[in-house]
N, C-alpha and C positions, 0 to 999 in steps of 0.2 A: 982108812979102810976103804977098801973098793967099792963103788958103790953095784947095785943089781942092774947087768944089763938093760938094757932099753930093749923096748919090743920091736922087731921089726914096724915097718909100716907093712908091710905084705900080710903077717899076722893077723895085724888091726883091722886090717879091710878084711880080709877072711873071716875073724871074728863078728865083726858088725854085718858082714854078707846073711851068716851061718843064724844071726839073732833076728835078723831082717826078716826071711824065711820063715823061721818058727814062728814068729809073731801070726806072720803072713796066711801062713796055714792053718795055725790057730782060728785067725778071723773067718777062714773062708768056712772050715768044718761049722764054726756057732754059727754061720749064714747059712749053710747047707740044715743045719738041725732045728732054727727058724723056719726055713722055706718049706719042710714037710710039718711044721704046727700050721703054720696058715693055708698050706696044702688040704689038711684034714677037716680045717675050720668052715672053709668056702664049699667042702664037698659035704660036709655035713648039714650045711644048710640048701645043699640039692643047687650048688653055683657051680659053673665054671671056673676053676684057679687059674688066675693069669698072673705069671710070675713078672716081679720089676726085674730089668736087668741087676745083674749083682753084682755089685762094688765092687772094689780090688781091696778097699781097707778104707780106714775112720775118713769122712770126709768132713768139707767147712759146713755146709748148705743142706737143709734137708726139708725138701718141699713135700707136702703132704698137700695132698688131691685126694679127687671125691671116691670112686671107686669105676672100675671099670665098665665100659658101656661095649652092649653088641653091638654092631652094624657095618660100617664098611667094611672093618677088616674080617669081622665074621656075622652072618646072616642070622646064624641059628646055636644052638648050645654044642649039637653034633658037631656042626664046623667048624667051631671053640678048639673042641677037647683035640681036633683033628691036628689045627694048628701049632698048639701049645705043644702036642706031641712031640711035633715036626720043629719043634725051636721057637716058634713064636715069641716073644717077649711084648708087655708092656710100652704103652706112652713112644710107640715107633710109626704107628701107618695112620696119618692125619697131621695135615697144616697144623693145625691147632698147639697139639701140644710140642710138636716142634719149634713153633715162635717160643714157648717156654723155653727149653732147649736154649735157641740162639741166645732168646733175652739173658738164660743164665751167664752163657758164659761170655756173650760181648759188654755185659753191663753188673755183672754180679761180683764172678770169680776174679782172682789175680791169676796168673802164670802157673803160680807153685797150689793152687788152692781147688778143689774137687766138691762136686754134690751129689747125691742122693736121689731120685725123682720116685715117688712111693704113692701108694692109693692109702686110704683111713681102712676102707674096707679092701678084699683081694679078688671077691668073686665077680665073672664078670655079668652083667643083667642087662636087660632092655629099661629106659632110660623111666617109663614110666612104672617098672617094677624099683626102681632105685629110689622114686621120690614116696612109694608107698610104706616103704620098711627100712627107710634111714635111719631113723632115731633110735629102734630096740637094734637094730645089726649095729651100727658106730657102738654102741654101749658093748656088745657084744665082742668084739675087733678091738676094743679101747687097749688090754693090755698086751696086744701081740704089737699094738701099735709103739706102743710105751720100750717096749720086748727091741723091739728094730730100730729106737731110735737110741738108747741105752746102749745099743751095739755098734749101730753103724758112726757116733756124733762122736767126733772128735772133741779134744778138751777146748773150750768156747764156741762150740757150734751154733752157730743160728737155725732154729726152725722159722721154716716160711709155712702159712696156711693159705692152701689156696683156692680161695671163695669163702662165700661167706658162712656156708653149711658145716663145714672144716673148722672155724672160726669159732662159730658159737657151741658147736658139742667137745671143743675142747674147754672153752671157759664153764662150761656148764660141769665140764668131770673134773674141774679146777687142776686141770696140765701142769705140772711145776715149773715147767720152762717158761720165759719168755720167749714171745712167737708174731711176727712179725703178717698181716694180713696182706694179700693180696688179689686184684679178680682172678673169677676161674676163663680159662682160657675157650670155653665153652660158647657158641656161635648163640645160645639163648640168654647169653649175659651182656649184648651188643650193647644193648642200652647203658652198661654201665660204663664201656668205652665212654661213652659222648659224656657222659656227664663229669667223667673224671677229667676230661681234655677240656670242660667249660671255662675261658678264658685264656687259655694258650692254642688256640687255633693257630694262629700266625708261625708259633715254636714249633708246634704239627707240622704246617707242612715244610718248614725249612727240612725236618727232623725227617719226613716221609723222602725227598729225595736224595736221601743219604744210602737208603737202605733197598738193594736190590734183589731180584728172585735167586741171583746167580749167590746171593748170599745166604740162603736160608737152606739153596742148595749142599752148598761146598759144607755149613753147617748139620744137613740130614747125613749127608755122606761120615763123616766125624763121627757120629752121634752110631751109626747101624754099623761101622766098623767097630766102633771101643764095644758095641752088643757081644759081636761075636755070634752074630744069626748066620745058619745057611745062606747060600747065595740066592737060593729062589726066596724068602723069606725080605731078604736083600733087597733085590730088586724090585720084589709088588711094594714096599713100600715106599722105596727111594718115587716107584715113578707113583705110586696116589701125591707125594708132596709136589711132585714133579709137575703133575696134572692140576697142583691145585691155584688158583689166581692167587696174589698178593695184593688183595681186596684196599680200601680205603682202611674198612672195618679193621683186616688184621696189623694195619700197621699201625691202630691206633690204639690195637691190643699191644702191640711190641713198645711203645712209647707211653702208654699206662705203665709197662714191666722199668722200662726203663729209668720213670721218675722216680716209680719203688725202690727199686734197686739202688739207684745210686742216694737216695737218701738212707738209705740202711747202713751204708761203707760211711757216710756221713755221721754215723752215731743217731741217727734219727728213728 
């Protein structure tokens, strides 16, 4: 007896296009039905909502950071709302979290492999309004946090915490995941550069002339196109990193991310 045709290959691929998609779209509407609960949650606490750029779908890496801070990219709350309007996005205008950025993907990812860059909290505040109402807001945020990582974490995903504040208000709401520490990327955490690099100075600076401006560059560029921000949006941030030194300090921030990193793909 004859056996049942074989499917085309043309089928196959159509069929897998066609499920590829639905998934796809799937993910995006639960991120879009996300982004208006955290929306509501930063407005109802009288914040600025700064949205994270949004994924395409499940990634490896999901870095959680502190919450958003005013100031270079916007002055004031009016100027926030103005921005965000206008496209703004999240973790784009400042060196800082940019070396996050490169350190992910020159020392983190593989080729095939994707991350996440997210705040604990979403609203964004003046830096000295952030360190007075961390503990009751993180309590507060804890399960839209939980919400976005249950969505976005692909099957074995690593959580990274990043700083130490991130750190302990997840142990403290006992997180199920295991979650890997890192410093915050934060120009007031300097000190904890030097002291993480106590004894490999020498590895330092082999390690510091590796790494160029035109690297962190080509890296902001990558990073504001996969955004999908307007070009004026675009551009003031591309040149705030553009404008910024590649300090002693921050390369010894990138080389803290770097021994993290690669001890983590280590099983460490």
């Amino acid at each position: 007896m004859a056996g049942a045709p074989a499917c085309s290959t043309s089928t196959n691929t159509k069929s897998k296009f066609l499920a590829f998609n639905t998934m796809r779209n799937e993910f995006i509407k639960k991120y879009r039905d996300l982004d208006q609960k955290m929306k509501a949650l930063a407005e109802s606490d009288g914040d600025v909502y700064l949205p994270n750029p949004a994924p395409a779908g499940q990634v490896d890496y999901i870095l959680v950071c502190m919450e958003p801070s005013l100031g270079r990219w916007a002055r004031s709350p009016e100027e926030a709302r103005t921005k965000v309007a206008s496209g703004f996005r999240n973790f784009l205008a400042g060196i800082e979290p940019m070396l996050l950025h490169f350190s992910t993907r020159r020392f983190l990812c593989d080729t095939d492999q994707r991350y996440h860059m997210t705040d604990f909290s979403k609203g964004a505040m003046t830096v000295e309004q952030a360190g007075k109402t961390r503990p009751d807001r993180y309590d507060k945020w804890y399960d839209l946090l939980q919400e976005e990582i249950k969505l976005v974490a692909a099957p074995g995903a690593r959580v990274i915490a990043v700083g130490n504040e991130v750190a302990n208000h997840l142990r403290r709401k006992g997180f199920p995941m295991n979650f890997t520490k890192v410093i915050h990327y934060s120009g007031q955490a300097g000190r904890a550069r030097n002291a993480r690099l106590e004894g490999l100075e020498d590895q330092f600076r082999d390690f510091a002339n590796s790494i160029k401006s035109q690297d962190i560059l080509s890296t902001t560029r990558d990073v504001l196109q996969e955004s999908r921000v307007p070009s004026v949006i675009f551009n003031e941030a591309f040149s705030i990193v553009e404008g910024s030194k590649l300090s002693e300090s921050r390369l010894k921030l990138v080389y803290c991310y770097k021994l993290d990193f690669e001890a983590m793909k280590n099983g460490n």
